[in-house]
C-alpha positions in Angstrom: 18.9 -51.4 -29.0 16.7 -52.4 -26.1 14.4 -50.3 -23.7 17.4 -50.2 -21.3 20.1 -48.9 -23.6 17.7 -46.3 -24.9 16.4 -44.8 -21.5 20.3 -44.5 -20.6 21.1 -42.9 -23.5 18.3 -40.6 -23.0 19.8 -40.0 -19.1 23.4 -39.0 -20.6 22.1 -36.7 -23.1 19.6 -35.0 -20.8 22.8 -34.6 -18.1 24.6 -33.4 -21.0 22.2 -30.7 -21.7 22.1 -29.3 -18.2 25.4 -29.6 -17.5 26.0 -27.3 -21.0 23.1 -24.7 -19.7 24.4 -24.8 -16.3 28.6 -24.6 -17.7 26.6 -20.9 -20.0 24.8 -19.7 -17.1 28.2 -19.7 -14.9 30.0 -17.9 -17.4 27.1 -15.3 -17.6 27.6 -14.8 -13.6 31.5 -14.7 -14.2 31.3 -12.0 -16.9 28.7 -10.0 -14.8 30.6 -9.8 -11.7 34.0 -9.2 -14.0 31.9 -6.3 -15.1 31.1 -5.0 -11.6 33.9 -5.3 -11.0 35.1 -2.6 -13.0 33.0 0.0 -10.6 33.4 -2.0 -7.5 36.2 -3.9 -5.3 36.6 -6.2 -2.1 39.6 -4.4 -0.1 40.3 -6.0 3.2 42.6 -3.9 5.0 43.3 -4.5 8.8 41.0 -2.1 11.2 38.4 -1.5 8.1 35.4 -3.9 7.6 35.5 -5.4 3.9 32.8 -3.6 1.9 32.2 -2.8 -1.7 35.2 0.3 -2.6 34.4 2.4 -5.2 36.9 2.9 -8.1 36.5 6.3 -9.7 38.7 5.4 -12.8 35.7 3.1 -14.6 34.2 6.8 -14.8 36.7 7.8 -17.5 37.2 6.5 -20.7 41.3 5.2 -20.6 41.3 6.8 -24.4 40.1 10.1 -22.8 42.6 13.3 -23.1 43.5 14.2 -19.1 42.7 17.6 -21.0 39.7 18.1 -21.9 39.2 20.4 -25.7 36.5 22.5 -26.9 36.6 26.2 -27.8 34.7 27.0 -24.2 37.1 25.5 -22.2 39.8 27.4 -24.3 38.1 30.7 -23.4 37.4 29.6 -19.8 41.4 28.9 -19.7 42.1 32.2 -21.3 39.9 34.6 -19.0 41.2 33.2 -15.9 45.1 33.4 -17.1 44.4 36.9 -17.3 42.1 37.3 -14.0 45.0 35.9 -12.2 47.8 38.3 -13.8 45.1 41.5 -13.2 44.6 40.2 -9.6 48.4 39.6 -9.5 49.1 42.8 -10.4 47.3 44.2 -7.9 48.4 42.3 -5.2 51.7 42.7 -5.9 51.2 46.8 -4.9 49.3 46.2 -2.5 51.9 43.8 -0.5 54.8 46.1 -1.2 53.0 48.9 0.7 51.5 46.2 3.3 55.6 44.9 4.0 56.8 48.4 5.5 53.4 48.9 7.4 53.8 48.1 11.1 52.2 44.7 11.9 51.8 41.4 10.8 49.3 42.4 7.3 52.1 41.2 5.4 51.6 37.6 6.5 47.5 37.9 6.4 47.1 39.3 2.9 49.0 35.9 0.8 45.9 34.6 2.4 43.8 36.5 1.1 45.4 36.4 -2.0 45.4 32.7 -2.6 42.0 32.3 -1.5 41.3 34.3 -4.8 43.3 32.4 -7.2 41.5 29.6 -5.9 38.8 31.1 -6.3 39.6 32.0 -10.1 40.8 28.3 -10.8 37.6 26.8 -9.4 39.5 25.4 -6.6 38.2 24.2 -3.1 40.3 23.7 -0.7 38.5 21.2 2.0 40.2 21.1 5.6 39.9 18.3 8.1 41.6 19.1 11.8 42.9 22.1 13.3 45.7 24.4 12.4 48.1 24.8 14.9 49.9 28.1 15.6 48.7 31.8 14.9 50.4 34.9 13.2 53.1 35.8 16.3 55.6 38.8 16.6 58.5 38.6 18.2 57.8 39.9 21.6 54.8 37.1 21.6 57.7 34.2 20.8 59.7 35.9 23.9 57.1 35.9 26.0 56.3 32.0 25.3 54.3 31.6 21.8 55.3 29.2 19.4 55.9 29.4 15.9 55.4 26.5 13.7 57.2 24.6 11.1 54.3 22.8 9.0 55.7 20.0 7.2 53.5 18.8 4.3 53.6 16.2 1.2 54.5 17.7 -2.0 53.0 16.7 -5.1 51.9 20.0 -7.3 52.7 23.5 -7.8 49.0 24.1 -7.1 50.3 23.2 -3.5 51.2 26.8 -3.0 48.2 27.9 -3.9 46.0 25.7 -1.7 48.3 25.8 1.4 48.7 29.6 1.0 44.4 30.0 1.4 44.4 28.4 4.7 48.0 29.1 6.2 49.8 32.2 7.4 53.3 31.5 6.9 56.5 31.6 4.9 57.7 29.4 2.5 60.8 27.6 1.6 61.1 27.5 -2.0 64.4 26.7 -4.3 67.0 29.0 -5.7 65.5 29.0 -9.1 62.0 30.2 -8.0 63.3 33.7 -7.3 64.0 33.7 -11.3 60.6 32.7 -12.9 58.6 35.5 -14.4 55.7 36.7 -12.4 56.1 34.2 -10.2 59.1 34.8 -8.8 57.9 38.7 -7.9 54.8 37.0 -6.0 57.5 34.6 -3.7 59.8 37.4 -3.3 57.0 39.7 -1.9 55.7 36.6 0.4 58.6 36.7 2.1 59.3 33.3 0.7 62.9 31.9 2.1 65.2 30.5 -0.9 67.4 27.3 -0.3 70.4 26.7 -3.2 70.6 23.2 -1.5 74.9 23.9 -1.4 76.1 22.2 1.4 78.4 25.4 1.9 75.6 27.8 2.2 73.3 25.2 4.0 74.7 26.8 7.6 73.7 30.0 6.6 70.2 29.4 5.6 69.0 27.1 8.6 70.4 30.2 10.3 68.1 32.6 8.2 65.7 30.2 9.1 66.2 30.3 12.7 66.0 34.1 12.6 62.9 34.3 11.0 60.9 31.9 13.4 62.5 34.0 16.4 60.6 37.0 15.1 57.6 35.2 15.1 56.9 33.6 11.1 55.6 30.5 10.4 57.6 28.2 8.2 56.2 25.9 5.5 58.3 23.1 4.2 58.5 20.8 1.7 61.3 17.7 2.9 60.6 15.6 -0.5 62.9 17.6 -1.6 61.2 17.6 -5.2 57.7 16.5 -6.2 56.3 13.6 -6.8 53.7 11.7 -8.9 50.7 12.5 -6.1 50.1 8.6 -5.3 53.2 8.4 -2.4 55.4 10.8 -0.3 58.8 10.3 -1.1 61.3 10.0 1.6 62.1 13.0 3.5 65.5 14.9 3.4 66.1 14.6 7.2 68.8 17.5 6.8 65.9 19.8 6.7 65.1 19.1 9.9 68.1 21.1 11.5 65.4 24.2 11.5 63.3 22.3 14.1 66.8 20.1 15.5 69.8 21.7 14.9 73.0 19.4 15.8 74.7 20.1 19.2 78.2 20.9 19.0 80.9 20.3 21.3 81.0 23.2 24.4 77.7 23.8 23.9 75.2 25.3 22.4 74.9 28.6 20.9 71.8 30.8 21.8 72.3 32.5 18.7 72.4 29.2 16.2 69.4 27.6 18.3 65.3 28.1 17.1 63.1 29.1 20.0 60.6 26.7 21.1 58.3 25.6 18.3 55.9 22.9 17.0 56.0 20.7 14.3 52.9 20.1 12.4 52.1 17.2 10.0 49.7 18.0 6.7 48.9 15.5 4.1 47.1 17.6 0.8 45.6 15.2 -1.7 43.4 16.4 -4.7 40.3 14.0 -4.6 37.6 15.5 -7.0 37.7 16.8 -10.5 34.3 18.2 -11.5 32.8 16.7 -8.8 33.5 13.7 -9.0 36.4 11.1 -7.0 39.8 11.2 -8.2 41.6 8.1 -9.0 45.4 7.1 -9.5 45.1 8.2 -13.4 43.4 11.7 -12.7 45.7 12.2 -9.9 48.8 12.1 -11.5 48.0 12.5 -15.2 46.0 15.8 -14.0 47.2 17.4 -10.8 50.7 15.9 -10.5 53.2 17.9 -11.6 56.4 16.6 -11.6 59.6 15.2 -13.1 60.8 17.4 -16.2 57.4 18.9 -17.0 56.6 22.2 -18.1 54.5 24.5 -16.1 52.8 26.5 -18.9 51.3 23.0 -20.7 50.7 22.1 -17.1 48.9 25.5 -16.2 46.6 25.8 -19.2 45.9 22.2 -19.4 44.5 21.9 -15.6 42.6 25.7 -16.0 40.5 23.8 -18.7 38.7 22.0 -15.8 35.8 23.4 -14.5 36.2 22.9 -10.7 38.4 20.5 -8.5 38.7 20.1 -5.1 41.8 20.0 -2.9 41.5 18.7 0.8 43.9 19.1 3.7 44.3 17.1 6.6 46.0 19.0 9.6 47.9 16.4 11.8 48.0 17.1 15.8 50.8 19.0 16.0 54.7 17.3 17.3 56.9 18.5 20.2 60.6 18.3 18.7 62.1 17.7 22.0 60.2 14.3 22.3 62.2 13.6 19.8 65.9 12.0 20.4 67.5 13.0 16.9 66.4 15.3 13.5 66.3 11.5 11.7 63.7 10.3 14.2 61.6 13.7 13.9 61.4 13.1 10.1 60.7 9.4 10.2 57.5 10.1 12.3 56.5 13.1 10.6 57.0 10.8 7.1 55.0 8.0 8.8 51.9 10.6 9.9 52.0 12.5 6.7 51.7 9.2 4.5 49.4 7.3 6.8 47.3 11.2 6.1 47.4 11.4 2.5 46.7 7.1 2.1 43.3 7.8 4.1 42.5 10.9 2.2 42.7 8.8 -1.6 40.5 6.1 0.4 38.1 8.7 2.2 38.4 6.9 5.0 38.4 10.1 7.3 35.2 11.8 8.6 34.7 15.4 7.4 
């Protein structure tokens, strides 16, 4: 082999051997950034600038229990199950004398009453915008004040309790709520309105409805219709809507069958930290979520094993029904607000 042959051979091999250290050190960068990955994303989304987008889930083990176990957290559970019934139990008198007291007490104290139970869970409730409304009576509503029908995403029993804390107002609850123990005394004293969702009967509560927001309540709805899994809004029953839109019939319309002038307000709840830290997709349902044929009492003792969480609420300027053509077009824009609301809340996109 001559000079030549052996100072080309000595060429290839030496290419050889950088192309191999070059080919290791890509892969090192590839498995680095596939690590990174894990904590941080690239998300383009039209009208946001693409930066790095934290993903809470690579905090939490996939293998971890959503429920966390240890003897402390047991007791923790335990002492504010009972807490609640004590406080419960108290309340519950205290409404009853508050309901045949002249004034509008009866609509202030669930306020109160929430707030503590909050409190007692280790829940904060975080607001973002302005609640629209105030606690009316019916000579305010005659004299021009309007009563609201808040219209809000349903994901969560614990939406009661964090709504309740920052909003005067009745609810509209199923048929079957009136029936659960303890519970059901707490909605029944709250003035809460019961639906059997019976197309017969449907006439006769839009006009209980009707007759409630003429003396000056609030009104709280739920138009799922059910809850869901916490990371959409399902589609909204537009039937519902007939409190805010009622269908003209033929001749005209009856005074007596129509709502007085009210507002429609938009809120999107989402339930973005657990212990202080974000909440992602797995949390969100797997913790807070309840939905589907689960049972409240796992649910209940499972979620008061947490130490704290935080539930934030994002009041949408408020809607004129009579800007609106039909009750279908009045739910459609609500929907649209509500899960434009709740998608900026998971993504924190909103200033607080």
């Amino acid at each position: 082999m001559d000079m030549a042959q052996q100072v080309l051979l000595l060429i290839v091999s030496s290419a050889s051997w950088v192309n191999l250290r070059l080919s290791l050190r890509l892969k090192r960068l590839i498995n680095h950034f596939m690590s990174a990955s894990q904590f941080f994303s690239r998300k383009q989304k039209p009208g946001f600038s693409a930066r790095p987008v934290f993903d809470p889930e690579a905090l939490f083990d996939k293998n971890e229990p959503t429920s966390p176990h240890s003897l402390g957290r047991d007791i923790r559970c335990a002492v504010r199950l009972v807490t609640i019934f004590i406080w419960g139990f108290i309340a519950c008198c205290l409404q009853t004398i508050l309901i045949y007291m002249p004034g509008r007490l009866h609509v202030r104290f669930p306020c109160f009453f929430w707030k503590i139970v909050c409190a007692i869970m280790g829940i904060r409730v975080h607001t973002i915008g302005n609640r629209a409304g105030g606690v009316y009576t019916e000579n305010d509503v005659q004299k021009g004040k309007k009563p609201v029908l808040f219209i809000a995403n349903h994901s969560s029993w614990l939406d009661i309790l964090v709504l309740g804390c920052v909003l005067p107002t009745l609810f509209i609850s199923k048929q079957e709520v009136r029936n659960w123990p303890f519970i059901g005394i707490l909605t029944r004293l709250g003035g809460t309105i019961y639906i059997s969702r019976n197309r017969r009967e449907t006439g006769q509560e839009v006009t209980e409805v009707m007759n409630r927001l003429k003396e000056g309540y609030n009104i709280a709805l739920f138009p799922e219709g059910t809850s869901s899994d916490g990371m959409r809004v399902l589609p909204f029953l537009s039937s519902l809507f007939a409190i805010a839109k009622p269908l003209q019939k033929r001749g005209g319309a009856d005074k007596n069958t129509q709502p007085p002038p009210l507002l429609v307000q938009p809120i999107s709840v989402v339930y973005d930290r657990l212990e202080g830290l974000p909440v992602g997709k797995n949390r969100r349902s797997s913790v807070f979520s309840w939905f589907g044929d689960m049972d409240l009492a796992p649910h209940l003792w499972s979620l008061g094993k947490w130490r704290s969480m935080r539930a934030s609420i994002y009041f949408h300027p408020p809607l004129d029904p009579d800007d609106f053509p039909s009750r279908k077009m009045l739910a459609n824009k609500t929907y649209q607000v509500i899960t434009q609301g709740t998608e900026d809340l998971r993504q924190n996109r909103l200033e607080t």
